[in-house]
C-alpha positions as CSV (number, residue, x, y, z in Angstrom):
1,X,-79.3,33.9,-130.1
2,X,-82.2,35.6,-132.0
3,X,-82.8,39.2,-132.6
4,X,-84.7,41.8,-131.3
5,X,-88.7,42.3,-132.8
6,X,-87.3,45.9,-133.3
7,X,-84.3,45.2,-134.9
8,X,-86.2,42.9,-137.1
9,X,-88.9,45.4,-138.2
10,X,-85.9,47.9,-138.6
11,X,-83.8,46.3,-141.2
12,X,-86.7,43.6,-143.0
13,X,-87.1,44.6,-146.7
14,X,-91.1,44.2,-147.0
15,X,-92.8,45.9,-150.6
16,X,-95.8,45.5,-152.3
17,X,-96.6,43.6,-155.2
18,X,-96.9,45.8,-158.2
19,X,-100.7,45.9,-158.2
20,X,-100.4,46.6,-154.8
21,X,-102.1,43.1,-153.8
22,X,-99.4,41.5,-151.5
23,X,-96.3,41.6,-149.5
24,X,-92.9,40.7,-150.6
25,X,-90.1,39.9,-148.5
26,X,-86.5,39.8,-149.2
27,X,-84.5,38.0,-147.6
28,X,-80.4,39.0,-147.6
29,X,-77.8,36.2,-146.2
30,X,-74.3,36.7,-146.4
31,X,-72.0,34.5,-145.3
32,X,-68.3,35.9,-145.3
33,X,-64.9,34.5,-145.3
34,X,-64.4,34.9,-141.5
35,X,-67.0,33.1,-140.4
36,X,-69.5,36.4,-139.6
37,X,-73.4,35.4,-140.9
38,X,-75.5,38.5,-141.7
39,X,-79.0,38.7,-142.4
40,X,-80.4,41.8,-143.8
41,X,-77.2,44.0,-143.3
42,X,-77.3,42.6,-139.4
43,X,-74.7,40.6,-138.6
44,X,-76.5,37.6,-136.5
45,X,-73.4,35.6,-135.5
46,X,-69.5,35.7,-134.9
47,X,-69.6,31.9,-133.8
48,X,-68.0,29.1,-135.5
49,X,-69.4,28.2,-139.0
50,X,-72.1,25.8,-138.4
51,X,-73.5,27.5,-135.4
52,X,-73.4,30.8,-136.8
53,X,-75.4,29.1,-139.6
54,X,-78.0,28.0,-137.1
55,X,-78.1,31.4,-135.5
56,X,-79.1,32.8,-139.3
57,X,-81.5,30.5,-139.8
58,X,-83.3,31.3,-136.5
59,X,-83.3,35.4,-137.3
60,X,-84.7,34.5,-141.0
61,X,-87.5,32.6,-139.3
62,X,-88.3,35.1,-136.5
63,X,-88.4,37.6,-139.7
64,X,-90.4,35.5,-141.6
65,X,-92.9,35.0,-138.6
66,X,-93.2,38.9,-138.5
67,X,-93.8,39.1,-142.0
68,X,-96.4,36.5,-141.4
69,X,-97.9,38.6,-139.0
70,X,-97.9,42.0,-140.7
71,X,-99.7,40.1,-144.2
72,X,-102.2,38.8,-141.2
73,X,-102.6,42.5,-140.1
74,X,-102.7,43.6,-143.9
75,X,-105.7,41.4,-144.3
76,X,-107.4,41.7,-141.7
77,X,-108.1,45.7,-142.1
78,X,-108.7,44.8,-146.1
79,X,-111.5,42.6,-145.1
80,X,-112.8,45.5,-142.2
81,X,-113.1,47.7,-145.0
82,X,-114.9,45.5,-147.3
């Protein structure tokens, strides 16, 4: 299933540290009653409980990849300035 890199960046809950020396990502999963999986306030699946389980695992990762990616970015124009 997946999500969009756009959705992603949209709805990812990304702060800095309190000295302002890192990233922090949250990470909201909800599983309801009926089955639904949402990640972040996005609901990733309506499918049956275990694969609706996968398909929130696979959303958290490709959000955890684009964290990865923006702490990469983050770095890399600390250490330009330096």
């Amino acid at each position: 299933m997946g999500a969009s890199l756009k959705r992603i960046r949209e709805s990812m809950d990304v702060k800095p540290t309190a000295k302002d020396k890192g990233l922090i990502l949250t990470l909201r999963l909800v599983a309801y009653d009926n089955g639904i999986v949402e990640l972040d306030g996005i609901p990733v699946s309506q499918l049956p409980d275990d694969e609706g389980w996968l398909a929130g695992a696979e959303v958290a990762l490709q959000t955890m990849d684009e964290f990865r990616r923006q702490v990469v970015r983050r770095r890399n124009a600390a250490q330009a300035t330096e």
